[in-house]
C-alpha positions in Angstrom: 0.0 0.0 0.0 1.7 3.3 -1.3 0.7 6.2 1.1 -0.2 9.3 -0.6 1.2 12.4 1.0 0.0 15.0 -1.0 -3.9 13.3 -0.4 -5.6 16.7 -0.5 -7.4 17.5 2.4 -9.7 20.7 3.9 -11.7 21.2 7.2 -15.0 19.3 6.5 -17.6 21.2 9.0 -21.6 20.6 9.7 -24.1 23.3 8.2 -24.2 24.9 11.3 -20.8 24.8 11.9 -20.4 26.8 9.0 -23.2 29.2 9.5 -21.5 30.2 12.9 -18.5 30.8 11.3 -20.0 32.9 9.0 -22.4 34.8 11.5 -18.6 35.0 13.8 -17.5 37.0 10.4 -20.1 39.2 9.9 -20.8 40.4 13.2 -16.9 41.2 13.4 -16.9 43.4 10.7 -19.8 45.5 11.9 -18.9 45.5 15.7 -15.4 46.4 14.7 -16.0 49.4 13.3 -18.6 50.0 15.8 -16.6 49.6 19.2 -13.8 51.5 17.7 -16.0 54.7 17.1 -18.2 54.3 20.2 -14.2 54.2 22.4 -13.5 57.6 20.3 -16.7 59.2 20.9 -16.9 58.2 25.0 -15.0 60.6 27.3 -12.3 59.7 28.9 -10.9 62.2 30.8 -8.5 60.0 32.8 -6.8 59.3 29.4 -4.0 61.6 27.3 -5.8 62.1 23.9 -2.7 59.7 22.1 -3.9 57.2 25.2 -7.8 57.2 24.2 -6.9 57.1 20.3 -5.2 54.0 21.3 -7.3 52.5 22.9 -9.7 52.7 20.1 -7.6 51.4 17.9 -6.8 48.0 20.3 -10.6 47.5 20.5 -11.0 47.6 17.0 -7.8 44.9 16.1 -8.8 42.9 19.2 -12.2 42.9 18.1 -11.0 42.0 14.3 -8.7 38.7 15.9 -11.6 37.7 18.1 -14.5 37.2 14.9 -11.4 36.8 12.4 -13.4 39.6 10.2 -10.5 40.1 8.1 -7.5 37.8 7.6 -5.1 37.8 10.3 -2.5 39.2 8.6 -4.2 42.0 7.5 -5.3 42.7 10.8 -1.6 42.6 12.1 -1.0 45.1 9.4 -3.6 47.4 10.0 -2.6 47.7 13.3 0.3 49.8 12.9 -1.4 51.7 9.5 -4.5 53.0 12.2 -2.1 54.1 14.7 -0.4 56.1 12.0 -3.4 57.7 10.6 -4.6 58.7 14.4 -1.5 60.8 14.9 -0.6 57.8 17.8 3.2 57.5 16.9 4.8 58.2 13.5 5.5 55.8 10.8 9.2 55.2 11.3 8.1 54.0 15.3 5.2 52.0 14.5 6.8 50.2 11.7 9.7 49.5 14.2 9.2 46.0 15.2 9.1 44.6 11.7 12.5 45.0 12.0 13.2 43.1 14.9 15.4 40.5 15.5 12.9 38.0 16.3 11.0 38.8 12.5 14.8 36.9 11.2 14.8 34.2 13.4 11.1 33.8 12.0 12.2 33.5 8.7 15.1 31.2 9.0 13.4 28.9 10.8 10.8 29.0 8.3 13.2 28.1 5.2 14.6 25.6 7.1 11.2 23.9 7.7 10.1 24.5 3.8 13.6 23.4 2.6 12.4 20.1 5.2 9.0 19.6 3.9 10.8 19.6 0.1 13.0 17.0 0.7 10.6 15.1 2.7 13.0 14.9 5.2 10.2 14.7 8.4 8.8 11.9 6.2 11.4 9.7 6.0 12.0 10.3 10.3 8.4 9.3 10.0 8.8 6.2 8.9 12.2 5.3 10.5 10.3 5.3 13.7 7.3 3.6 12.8 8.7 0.9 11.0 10.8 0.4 14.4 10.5 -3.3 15.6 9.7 -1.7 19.1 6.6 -0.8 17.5 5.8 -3.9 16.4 2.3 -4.8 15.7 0.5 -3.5 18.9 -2.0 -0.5 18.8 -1.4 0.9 21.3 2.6 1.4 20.1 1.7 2.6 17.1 -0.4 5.5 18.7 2.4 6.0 21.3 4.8 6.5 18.2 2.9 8.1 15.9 2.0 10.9 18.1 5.8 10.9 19.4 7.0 11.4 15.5 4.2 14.5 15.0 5.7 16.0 18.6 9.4 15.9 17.4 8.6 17.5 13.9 6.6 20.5 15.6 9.7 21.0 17.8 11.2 22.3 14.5 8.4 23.3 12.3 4.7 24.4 12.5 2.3 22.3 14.1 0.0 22.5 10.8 2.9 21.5 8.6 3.7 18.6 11.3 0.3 17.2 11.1 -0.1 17.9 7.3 2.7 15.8 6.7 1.3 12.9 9.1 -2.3 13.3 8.2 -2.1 11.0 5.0 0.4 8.8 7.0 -2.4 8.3 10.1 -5.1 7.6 7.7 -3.3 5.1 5.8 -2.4 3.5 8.8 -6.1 3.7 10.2 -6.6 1.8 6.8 -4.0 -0.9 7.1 -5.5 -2.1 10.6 -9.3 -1.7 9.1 -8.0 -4.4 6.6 -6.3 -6.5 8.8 -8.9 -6.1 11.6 -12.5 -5.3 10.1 -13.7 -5.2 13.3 -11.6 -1.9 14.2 -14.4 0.5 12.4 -16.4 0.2 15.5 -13.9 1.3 17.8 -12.7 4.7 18.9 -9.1 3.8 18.0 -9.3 6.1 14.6 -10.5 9.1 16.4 -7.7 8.7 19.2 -5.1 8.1 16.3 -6.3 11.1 14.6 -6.2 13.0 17.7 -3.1 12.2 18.9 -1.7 14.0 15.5 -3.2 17.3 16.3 -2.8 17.1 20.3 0.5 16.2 19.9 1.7 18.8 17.0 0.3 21.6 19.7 2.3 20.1 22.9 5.6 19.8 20.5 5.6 23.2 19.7 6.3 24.4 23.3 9.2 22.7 23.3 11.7 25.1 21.3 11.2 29.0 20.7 10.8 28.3 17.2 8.2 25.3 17.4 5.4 27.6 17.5 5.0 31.5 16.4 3.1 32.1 19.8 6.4 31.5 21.4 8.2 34.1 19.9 5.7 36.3 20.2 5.8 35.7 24.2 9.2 36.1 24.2 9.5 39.3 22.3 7.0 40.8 24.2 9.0 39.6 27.5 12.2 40.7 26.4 11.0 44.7 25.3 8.7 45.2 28.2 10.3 43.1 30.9 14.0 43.3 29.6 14.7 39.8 30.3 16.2 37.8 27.2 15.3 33.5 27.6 17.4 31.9 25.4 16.9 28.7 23.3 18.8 26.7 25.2 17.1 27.8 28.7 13.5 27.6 27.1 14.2 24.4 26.4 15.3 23.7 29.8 12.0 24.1 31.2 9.9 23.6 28.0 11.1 19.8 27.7 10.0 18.3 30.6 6.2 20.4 30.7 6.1 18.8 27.3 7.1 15.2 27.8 4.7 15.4 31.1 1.9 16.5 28.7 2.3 14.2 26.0 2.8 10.9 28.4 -0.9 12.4 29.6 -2.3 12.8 26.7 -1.1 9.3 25.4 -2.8 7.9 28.3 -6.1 9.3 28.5 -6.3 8.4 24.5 -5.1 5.1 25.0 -7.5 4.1 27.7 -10.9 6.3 25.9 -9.6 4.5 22.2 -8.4 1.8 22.4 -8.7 -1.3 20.0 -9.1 -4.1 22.8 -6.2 -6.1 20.5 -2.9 -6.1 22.0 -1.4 -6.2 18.4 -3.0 -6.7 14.6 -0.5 -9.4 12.3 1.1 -7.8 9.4 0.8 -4.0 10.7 5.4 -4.2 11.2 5.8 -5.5 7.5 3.2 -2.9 6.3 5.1 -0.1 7.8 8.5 -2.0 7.0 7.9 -1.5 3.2 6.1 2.1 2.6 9.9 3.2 4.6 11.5 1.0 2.1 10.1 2.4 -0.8 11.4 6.1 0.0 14.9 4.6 -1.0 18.0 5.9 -0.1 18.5 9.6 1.4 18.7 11.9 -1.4 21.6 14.5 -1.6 18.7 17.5 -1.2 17.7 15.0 2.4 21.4 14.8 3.4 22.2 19.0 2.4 18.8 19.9 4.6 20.2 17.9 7.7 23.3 19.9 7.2 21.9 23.0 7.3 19.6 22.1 9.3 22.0 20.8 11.9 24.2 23.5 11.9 21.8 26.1 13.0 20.4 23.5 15.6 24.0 23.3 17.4 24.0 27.2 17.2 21.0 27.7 19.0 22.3 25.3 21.8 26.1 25.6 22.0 25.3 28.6 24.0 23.5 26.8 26.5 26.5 24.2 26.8 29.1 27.0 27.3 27.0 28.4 29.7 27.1 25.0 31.5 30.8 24.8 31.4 32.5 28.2 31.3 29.6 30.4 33.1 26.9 32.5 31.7 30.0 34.9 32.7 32.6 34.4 30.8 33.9 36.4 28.0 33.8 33.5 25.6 29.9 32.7 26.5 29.2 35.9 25.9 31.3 37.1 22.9 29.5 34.2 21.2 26.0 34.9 22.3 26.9 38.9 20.9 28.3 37.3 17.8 25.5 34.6 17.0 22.0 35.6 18.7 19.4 32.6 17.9 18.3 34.6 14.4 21.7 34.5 12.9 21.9 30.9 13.8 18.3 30.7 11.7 19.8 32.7 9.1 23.2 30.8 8.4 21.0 27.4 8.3 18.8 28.9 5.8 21.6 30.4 3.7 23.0 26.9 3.7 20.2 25.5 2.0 21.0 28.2 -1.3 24.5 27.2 -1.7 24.9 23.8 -0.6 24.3 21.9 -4.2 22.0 19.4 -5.3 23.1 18.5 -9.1 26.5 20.5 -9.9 26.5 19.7 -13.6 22.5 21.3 -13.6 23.4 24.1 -11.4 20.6 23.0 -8.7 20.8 23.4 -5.0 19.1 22.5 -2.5 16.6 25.5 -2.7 15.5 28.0 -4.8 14.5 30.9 -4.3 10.9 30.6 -5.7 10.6 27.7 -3.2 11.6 29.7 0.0 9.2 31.8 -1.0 6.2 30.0 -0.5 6.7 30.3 3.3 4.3 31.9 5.3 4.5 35.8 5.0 1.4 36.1 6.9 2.2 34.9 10.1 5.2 37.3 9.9 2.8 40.5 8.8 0.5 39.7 11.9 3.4 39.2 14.1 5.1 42.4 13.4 1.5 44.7 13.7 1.1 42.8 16.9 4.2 43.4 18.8 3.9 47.2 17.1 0.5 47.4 18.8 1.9 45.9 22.2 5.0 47.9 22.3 2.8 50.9 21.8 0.6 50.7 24.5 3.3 50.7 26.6 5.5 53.2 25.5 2.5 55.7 25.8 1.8 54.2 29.4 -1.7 53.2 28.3 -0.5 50.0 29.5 0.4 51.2 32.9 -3.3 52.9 33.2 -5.4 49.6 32.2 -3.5 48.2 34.8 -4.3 50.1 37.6 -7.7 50.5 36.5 -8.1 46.8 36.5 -5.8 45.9 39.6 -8.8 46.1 41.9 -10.5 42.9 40.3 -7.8 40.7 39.2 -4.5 39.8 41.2 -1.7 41.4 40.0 0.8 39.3 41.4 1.9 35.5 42.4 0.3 32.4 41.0 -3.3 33.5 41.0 -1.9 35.9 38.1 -0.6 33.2 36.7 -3.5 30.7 36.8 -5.9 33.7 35.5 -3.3 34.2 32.5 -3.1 30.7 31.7 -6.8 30.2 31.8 -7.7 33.6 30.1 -5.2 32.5 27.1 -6.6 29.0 26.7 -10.2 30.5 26.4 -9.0 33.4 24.0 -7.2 30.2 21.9 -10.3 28.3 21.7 -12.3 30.8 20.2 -9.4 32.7 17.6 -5.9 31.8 16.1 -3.1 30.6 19.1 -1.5 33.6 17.6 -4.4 35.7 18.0 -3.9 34.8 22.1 -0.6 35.5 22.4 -0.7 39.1 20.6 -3.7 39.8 23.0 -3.2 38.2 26.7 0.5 38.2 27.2 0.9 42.1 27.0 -2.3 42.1 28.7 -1.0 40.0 31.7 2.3 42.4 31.7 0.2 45.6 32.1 -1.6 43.6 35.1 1.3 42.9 36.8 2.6 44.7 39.9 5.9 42.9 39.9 6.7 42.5 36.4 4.6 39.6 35.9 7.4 37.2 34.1 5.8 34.0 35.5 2.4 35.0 34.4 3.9 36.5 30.8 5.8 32.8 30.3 2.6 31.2 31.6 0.1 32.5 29.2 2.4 32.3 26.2 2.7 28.4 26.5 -0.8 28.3 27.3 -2.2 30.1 23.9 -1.3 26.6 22.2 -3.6 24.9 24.1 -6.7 25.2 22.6 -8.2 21.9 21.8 -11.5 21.6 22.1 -12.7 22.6 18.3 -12.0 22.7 15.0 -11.9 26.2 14.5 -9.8 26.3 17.4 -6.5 26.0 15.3 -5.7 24.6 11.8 -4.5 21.2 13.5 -7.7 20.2 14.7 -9.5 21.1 11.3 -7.2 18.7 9.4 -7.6 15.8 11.4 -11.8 16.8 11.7 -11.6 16.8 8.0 -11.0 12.5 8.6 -14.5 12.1 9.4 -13.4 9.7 12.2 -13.4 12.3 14.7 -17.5 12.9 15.6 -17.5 16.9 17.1 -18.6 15.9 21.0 -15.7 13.8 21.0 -13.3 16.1 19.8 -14.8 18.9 22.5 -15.0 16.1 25.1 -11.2 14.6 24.8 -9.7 18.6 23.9 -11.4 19.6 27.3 -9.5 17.1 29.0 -6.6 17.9 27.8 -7.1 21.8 28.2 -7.7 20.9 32.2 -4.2 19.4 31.8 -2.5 21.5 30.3 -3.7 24.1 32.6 -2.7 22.1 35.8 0.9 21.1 34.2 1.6 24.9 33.3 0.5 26.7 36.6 2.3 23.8 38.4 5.3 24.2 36.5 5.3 28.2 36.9 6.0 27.2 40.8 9.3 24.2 39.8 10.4 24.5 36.7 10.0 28.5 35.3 13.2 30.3 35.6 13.8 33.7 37.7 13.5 37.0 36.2 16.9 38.4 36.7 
């Protein structure tokens, strides 16, 4: 059985489902515009007039995330564009953070993930580990590895691309044990496989600043209004072990609600044996994009190992983190990829430039109106005045503030983008914060990936929906649960395993 990977695919939703979607959009673009002119036209006289023009425009991009009215990235664009036209800031300021550092480290790691998906490198790693006699035949193995193989590729590129890649591979294997064990159709075992995909894409990404763009967008916003730089290596430090915790969770709680009542189906091994035999031997574009990709891998860490040996201290540690901050290490992978060569005598490499440009611009356009927005509403101390207006209702401090954040984001993330959350709660939790707020920041940008419950809750969960193995109570029921997890694991974890503001 050849697997097809390029089986095309779209989120498959009910008639309602797709009349609330379109009833989300309508009413966004007239209570946009609507709440933006009612904030102009209401008095404020505890704001400056800069303040209340600000205001209005953050109601009306909030507003446009929440109903997703217009695309996302246009929303991230407009952002900056309305606080021009208002007289907020000029146009050199608010087009500032398009510039930053964190917009390169963005696109490297992007290239590296399309020069990736090209050479179907994350396929053949796919394989490799199914195929594994570990494995075997049982179930309950090949969920536990399957979901382990879509958690590793999100660590390194987007969880839609992740589960993309793996949603052809998890129906074909739903398919294999349908033939070999007819009587699999009436057990939940295809919607837990099919889940596990999705869930486990989401909990991946936490594990590396670049597995996600909400975690970037955390940690810019934590290193311009807190001043306090995390670096790869150190994310990972605590990121790793919320993640495996998480994912041993979630493999549980599937196994036990889906499972197939066989302890293993004959023929499943030598199934998964041959469709990694028939990829062949790596390719020179496979072996050039593990170089490259390698190579900016060992740059993002090597820092976190000198650390370890010489001190965070020492003038070598920090010549090199001056020298090669985690976007140049994106960048020199990604470079890699245009000069290392595929076919001399043809003049190919390992990609073009057409190619890399079928990233995705958008998510950088909404990132960089975002931060603009965030950095903005502090810099005109509108921030600093929602906060103390708000300070008499919500803690501002310790792990209340943190369980609120975490809570606040998942809720935000089940309704609009992850990306959506983190532009929206995490500079909303820093303005609440007495103390700085770093616990509650770090909390609530890990926990705008957690929104499971729904298909329109992120593009992962409208792939695998779009099976028709997954009916929509379950996929509310089982996301719920592992919401409540994730919740539990991330406040708990703000407490032993977040690292101190310095």
């Amino acid at each position: 059985m050849n697997i097809d990977a390029n089986r095309p695919f779209g989120p498959v939703m009910s008639e309602a489902e797709a009349r609330f979607e379109r009833i989300r959009r309508a009413a966004g673009l007239v209570l946009a515009p609507v709440l933006f002119l009612t904030t102009l036209a209401i008095p404020m006289e505890s704001l400056q007039p800069g303040q209340h023009r600000l205001l209005a425009v953050l109601v009306l991009i909030v507003t446009l995330w929440m109903t997703e009215a217009l695309p996302l990235a246009l929303t991230g664009v407009l952002a900056p564009v309305m606080m021009i036209l208002l007289g907020v800031v000029p146009a050199a300021q608010a087009f500032a953070p398009y510039a930053d550092p964190i917009m390169f480290l963005f696109i490297g790691a992007f290239v590296l993930a399309r020069g990736i998906q090209i050479h179907g490198l994350d396929r053949r790693f796919a394989y490799a580990v199914l195929k594994h006699p570990i494995v075997g035949s049982s179930p309950s193995r090949i969920m536990f590895a399957y979901g382990l193989v879509c958690l590793v590729i999100s660590m390194w590129i987007s969880n839609t691309a992740a589960v993309a890649m793996m949603f052809p591979i998890g129906l074909a294997i739903i398919a294999m044990l349908k033939h070999a064990e007819p009587g699999l159709s009436a057990s939940r075992y295809p919607s837990g496989l099919m889940l596990m995909s999705a869930f486990s894409a989401a909990i991946g990404g936490l594990a590396t600043p670049v597995g996600t763009p909400t975690n970037l967008i955390g940690l810019g916003f934590i290193r311009r209004q807190l001043g306090v730089d995390i670096a790869f290596f150190e994310w990972m430090m605590f990121a790793l072990p919320i993640v495996i915790v998480l994912f041993l969770l979630l493999f549980v709680y599937l196994n036990v609600l889906c499972s197939t009542g066989r302890r293993s189906i004959e023929g499943m091994e030598s199934l998964l044996q041959a469709e990694h035999a028939s990829l062949g031997p790596m390719s020179k574009g496979e072996r050039n994009t593990l170089l490259a990709f390698g190579t900016s891998v060992v740059l993002w860490t090597f820092p976190g190992f000198l650390a370890l040996a010489l001190g965070q201290s020492h003038p070598f540690t920090q010549a090199f983190n001056a020298h090669v901050p985690e976007s140049v290490a994106a960048l020199v992978g990604a470079a890699l990829l245009f000069v290392l060569p595929v076919d001399r005598s043809a003049g190919t490499f390992t990609l073009s430039l057409p190619q890399a440009m079928q990233i995705d611009w958008g998510v950088l356009a909404m990132y960089g109106g975002g931060i603009a927005l965030g950095q903005t509403v502090f810099d005109t101390k509108l921030a600093e005045t929602l906060g103390v207006a708000l300070s008499p209702i919500v803690p501002n401090s310790g792990i209340e503030l943190v369980a609120i954040a975490s809570a606040i984001a998942i809720l935000v993330s089940e309704l609009t983008s992850n990306v959506s959350s983190a532009n929206m709660v995490v500079p909303l939790v820093i303005a609440l914060a007495a103390s700085g707020g770093f616990h509650a920041a770090l909390a609530a940008t890990m926990a705008s990936s957690l929104g499971f419950m729904l298909p329109i809750s992120t593009p992962t969960n409208a792939i695998v929906y779009s099976s028709g193995y997954i009916p929509l109570g379950r996929m509310v029921r089982y996301g719920l649960i592992l919401d409540v997890l994730g919740f539990a694991v991330i406040v708990i974890s703000a407490r032993l395993l977040f690292p101190t503001a310095p």
